[in-house]
C-alpha positions as CSV (number, residue, x, y, z in Angstrom):
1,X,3.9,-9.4,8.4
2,X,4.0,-6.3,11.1
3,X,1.9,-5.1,13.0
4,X,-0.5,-2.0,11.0
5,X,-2.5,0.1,13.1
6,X,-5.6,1.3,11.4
7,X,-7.0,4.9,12.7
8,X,-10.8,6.6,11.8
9,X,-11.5,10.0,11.9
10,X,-15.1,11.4,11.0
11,X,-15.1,14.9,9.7
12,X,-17.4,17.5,11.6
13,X,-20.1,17.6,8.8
14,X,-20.3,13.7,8.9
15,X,-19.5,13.6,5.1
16,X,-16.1,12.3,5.3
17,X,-14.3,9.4,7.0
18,X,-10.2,10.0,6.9
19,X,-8.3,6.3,7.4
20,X,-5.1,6.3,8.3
21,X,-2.5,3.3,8.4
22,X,0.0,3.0,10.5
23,X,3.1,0.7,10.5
24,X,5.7,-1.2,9.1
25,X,8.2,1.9,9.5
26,X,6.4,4.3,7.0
27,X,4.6,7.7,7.8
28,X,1.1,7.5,7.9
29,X,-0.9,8.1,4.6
30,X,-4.5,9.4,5.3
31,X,-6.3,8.7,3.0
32,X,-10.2,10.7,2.6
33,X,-13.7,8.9,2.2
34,X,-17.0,9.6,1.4
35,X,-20.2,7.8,2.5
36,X,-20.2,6.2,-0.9
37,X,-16.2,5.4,-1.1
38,X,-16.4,4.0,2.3
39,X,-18.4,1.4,1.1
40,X,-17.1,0.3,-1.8
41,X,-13.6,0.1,0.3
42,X,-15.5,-2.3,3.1
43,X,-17.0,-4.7,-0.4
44,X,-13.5,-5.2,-1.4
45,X,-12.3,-5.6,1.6
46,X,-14.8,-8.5,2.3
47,X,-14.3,-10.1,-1.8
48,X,-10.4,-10.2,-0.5
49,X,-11.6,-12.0,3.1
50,X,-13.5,-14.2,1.7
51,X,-10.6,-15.4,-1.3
52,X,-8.6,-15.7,1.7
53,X,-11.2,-18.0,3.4
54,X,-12.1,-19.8,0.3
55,X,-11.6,-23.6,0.8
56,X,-11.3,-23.0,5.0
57,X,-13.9,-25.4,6.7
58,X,-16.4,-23.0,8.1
59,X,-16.5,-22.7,11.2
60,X,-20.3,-23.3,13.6
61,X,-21.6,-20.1,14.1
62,X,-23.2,-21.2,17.7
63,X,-21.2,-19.6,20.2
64,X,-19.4,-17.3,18.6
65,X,-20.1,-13.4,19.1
66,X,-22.4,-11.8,16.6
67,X,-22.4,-8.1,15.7
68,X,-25.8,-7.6,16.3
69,X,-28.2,-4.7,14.6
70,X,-31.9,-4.2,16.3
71,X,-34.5,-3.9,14.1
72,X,-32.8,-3.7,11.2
73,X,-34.7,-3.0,7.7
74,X,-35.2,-6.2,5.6
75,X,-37.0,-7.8,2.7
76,X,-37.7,-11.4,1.7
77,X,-38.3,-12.5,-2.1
78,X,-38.3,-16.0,-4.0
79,X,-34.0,-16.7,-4.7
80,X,-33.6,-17.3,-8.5
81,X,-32.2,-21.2,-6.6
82,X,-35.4,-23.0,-5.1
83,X,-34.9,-20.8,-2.2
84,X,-35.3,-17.7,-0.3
85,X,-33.6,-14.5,-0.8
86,X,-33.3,-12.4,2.5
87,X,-31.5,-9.2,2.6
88,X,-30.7,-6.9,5.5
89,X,-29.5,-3.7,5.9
90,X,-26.1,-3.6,7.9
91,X,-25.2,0.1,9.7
92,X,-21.4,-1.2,8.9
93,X,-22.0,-3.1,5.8
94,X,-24.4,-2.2,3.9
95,X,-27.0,-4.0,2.0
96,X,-26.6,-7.6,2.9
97,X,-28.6,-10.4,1.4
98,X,-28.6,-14.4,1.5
99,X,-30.0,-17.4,-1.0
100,X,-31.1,-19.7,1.5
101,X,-32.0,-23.4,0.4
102,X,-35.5,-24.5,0.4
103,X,-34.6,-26.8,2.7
104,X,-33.0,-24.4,5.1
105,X,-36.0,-22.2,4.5
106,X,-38.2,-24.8,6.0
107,X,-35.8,-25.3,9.0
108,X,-35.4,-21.4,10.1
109,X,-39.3,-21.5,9.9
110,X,-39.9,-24.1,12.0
111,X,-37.4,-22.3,14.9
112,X,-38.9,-19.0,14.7
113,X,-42.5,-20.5,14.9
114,X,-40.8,-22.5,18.1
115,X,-39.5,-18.7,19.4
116,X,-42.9,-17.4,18.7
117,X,-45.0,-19.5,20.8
118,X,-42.0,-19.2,23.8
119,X,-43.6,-17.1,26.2
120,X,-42.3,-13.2,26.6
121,X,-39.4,-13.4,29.3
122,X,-40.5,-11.8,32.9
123,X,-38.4,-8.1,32.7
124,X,-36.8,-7.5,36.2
125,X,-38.3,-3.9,37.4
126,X,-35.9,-2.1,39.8
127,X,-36.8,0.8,41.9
């Protein structure tokens, strides 16, 4: 497979993202977005990753770089499993939401309670 080069223009009004693709010896098509289109694009996109990763040993997530979103919104609710439900709302993604085991549940408790008695670090002031 070549090389495709993938190129995102947002119009002025911020209502429209134009995606072009680049490669394999063909012209570039652009091809024109909304808000709404955008994100069903980026949901199929992540069904076809994640048929391509299906069966892959997954892979520790300690370590690796995170995309990381401050004080995103969220919202917490009993999973129809014997679980939680957490959802998140991604900038890039979207709604995001995970069934977490009971089990699990307990586990991420018991760490933030361990972050939340960690005192606040010391902030550096510079003049």
């Amino acid at each position: 497979m070549t090389d495709i080069g993938i190129g995102v223009r947002i119009s002025q009004d911020r209502k429209i993202a134009e995606i072009e693709f680049v490669g394999n010896g063909q012209g570039a098509k652009p091809v024109q977005l909304d808000a709404d289109q955008l994100s069903s694009l980026i949901s199929i996109l992540g069904e076809a990753r994640a048929r391509l990763l299906d069966g892959c040993p997954m892979i520790p997530l300690k370590g690796q770089e995170v995309r990381t979103v401050y004080h995103p919104n969220w919202y917490i609710q009993v999973a129809q499993i014997d679980g939680s439900l957490l959802a998140f709302d991604h900038p890039a993604f979207g709604a995001v939401g995970f069934a977490i085991p009971k089990s699990e549940v307990a586990e991420i408790v018991r760490i933030l309670k361990e972050h939340l008695a960690m005192p606040l670090p010391q902030l550096e002031h510079r003049n």
